[in-house]
N, C-alpha and C positions, 0 to 999 in steps of 0.2 A: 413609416419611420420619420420620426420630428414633422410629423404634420401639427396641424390645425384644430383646435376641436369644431371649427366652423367644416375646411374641409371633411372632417369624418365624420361628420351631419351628412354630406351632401354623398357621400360615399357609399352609407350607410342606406340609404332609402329609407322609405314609406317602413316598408312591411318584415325588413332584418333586425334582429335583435344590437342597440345599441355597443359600447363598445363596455362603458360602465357595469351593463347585465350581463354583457359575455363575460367579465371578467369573473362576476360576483357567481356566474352560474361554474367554471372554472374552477372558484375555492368551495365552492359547496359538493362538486365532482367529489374532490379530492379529499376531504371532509369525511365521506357518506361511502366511495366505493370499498370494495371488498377485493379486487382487483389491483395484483402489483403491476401489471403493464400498463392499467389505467393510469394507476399513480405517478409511474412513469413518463407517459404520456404529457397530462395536465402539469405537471411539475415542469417537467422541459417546455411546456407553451406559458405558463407563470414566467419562468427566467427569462424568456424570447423578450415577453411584453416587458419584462422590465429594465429592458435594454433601451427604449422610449421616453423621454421625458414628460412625455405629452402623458404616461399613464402614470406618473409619482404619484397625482394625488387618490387617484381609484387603488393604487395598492396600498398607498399607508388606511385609508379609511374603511378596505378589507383586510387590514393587519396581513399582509403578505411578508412582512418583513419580521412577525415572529412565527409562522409556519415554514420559511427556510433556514430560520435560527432552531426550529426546534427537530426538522429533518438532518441537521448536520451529527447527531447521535444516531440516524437508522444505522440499521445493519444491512440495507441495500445496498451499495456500493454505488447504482448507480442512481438513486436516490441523493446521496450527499454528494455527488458530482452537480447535480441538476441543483440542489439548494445553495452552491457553492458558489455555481454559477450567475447564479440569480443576485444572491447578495454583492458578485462582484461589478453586477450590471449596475445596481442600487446604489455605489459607493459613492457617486454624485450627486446625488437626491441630498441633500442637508439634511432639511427635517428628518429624514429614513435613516443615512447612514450616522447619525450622534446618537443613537437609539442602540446603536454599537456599540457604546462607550457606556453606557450606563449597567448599574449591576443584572444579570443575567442575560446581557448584550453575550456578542460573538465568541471574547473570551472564555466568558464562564461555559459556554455551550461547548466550545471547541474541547476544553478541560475535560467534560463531560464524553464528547466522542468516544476522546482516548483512551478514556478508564473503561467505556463500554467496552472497546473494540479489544482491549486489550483482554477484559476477563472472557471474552467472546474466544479470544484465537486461544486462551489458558484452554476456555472449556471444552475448544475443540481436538485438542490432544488428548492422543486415545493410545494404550499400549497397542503395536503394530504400526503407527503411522511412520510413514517413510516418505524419503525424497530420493530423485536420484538427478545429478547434476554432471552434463558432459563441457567438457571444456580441453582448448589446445593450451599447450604448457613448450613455449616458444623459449629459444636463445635469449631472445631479450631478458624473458621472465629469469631466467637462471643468472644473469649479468646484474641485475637490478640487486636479486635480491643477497649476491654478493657484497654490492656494493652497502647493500643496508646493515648486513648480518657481518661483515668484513673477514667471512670466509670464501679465500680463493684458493683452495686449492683444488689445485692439478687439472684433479678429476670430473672436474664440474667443466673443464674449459678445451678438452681434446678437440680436437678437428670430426673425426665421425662422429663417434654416439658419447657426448659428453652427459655425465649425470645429474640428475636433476636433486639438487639440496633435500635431504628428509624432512629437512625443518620446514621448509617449501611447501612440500606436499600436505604437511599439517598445516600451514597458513591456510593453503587453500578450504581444506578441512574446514578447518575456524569460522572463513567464510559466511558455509552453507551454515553452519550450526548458529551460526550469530544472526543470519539473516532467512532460514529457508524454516530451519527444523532443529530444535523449537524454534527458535525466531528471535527479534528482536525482547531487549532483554537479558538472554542466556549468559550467566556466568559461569565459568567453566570451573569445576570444585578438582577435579585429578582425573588422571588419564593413565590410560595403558594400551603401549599399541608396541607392532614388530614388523619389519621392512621384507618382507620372503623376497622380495622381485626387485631390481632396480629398476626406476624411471628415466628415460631416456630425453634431452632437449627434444621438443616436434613430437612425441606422442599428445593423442587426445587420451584423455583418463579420465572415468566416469565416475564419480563419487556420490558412494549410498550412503545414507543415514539412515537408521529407525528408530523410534521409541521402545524399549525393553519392560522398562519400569517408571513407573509414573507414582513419585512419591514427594516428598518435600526433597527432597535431593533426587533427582530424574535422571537415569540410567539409558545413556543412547549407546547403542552399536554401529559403527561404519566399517565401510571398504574402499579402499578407492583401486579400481583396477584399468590395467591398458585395456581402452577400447580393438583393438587389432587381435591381439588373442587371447582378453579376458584375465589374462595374468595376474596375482595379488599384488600389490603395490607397495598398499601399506594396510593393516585393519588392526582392530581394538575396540573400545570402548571407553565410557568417557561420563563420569557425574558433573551433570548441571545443577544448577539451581537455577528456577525459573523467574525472574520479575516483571510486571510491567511497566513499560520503560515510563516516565515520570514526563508530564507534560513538555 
């Protein structure tokens, strides 16, 4: 780390492969395997090294810095972790990081991710998929969202088992549907849903979704029921339309 290229002469010995050939043997790895753990691998030991000033010039003159501009589109996850890292290691290098700014630099790449990942997660929606999401639904939560919604009555604010807002329990809904299932994106087109159970402050409630219909208007079903005995809560259904969120 911030050596010498004199010291890693003398580090290096006689008969070890230099530090310039480990690198360029490193991109040709990664280059040529067929192997995602490899690629893994060699990728997180590229962003290592280029946390080193001392190796700026061996990675601009093996173009390191558009093989983690062009990894930041994998569908690895943790592939664009490792390319992500790298370039952040990079961001001091001058010559390396202006190379950023230029057309098909980071931006245009990052652009690029998103539209991948996005029609990625479109295409991974299947009728049947489902989530299911447990969470506690506290005093607080029922005080707050009085105070946002500026319904106090009564009922919500009893000393035992005060009840928990219906409008509440579809926020939380909202939630998962905006963020789990579909996902980011999700606009919600109409809804139909019926309260069988009341929800109580301090119960934990478990909220399913699934895919029904998968059409340009996408038909999801939920439930959200008390974890303790299963109880209905609230359930319905619900037309989305699905978008990829915009860079």
């Amino acid at each position: 780390m911030y050596s010498s290229k004199e010291r890693l002469k003398k580090r290096t010995g006689k008969n070890k492969v230099d530090r310039p050939e480990f690198l360029k043997l490193l991109v040709q790895e990664y280059r040529t395997t067929k192997s995602s753990e490899a690629k893994r691998q060699v990728l997180a030991n590229l962003a290592n090294f280029a946390y080193d000033p001392i190796n700026y010039e061996w990675l601009r003159n093996l173009d390191v810095v558009q093989l983690f501009l062009e990894e930041l589109a994998s569908a690895d996850e943790k592939i664009v972790e490792f390319a992500i890292g790298g370039l952040c290691n990079l961001c001091l290098a001058g010559s390396l990081s202006r190379r950023w700014a230029c057309p098909g630099g980071v931006s245009d790449w990052l652009t690029a991710a998103r539209s991948q990942r996005g029609r990625r997660r479109c295409g991974s929606l299947r009728c049947g998929s489902s989530v299911s999401v447990e969470r506690l639904v506290t005093r607080d939560d029922v005080e707050s969202f009085a105070k946002l919604s500026g319904d106090f009555n009564p009922i919500h604010f009893t000393d035992k088992k005060p009840i928990v807002h219906g409008a509440l329990l579809n926020s939380f809904l909202s939630g998962v549907i905006g963020t789990k299932l579909p996902g980011p994106g999700t606009i919600l087109s109409s809804q139909n849903f019926r309260y069988p159970n009341p929800c109580y402050a301090e119960d934990i409630i478990v909220i399913q979704v699934s895919v029904e219909r998968l059409r340009k208007i996408t038909t999801c079903e939920y439930r959200i029921s008390r974890k303790s005995d299963d109880a209905t809560l609230m359930e319905g259904s619900a037309k989305v339309i699905i978008r990829m969120p915009s860079g």
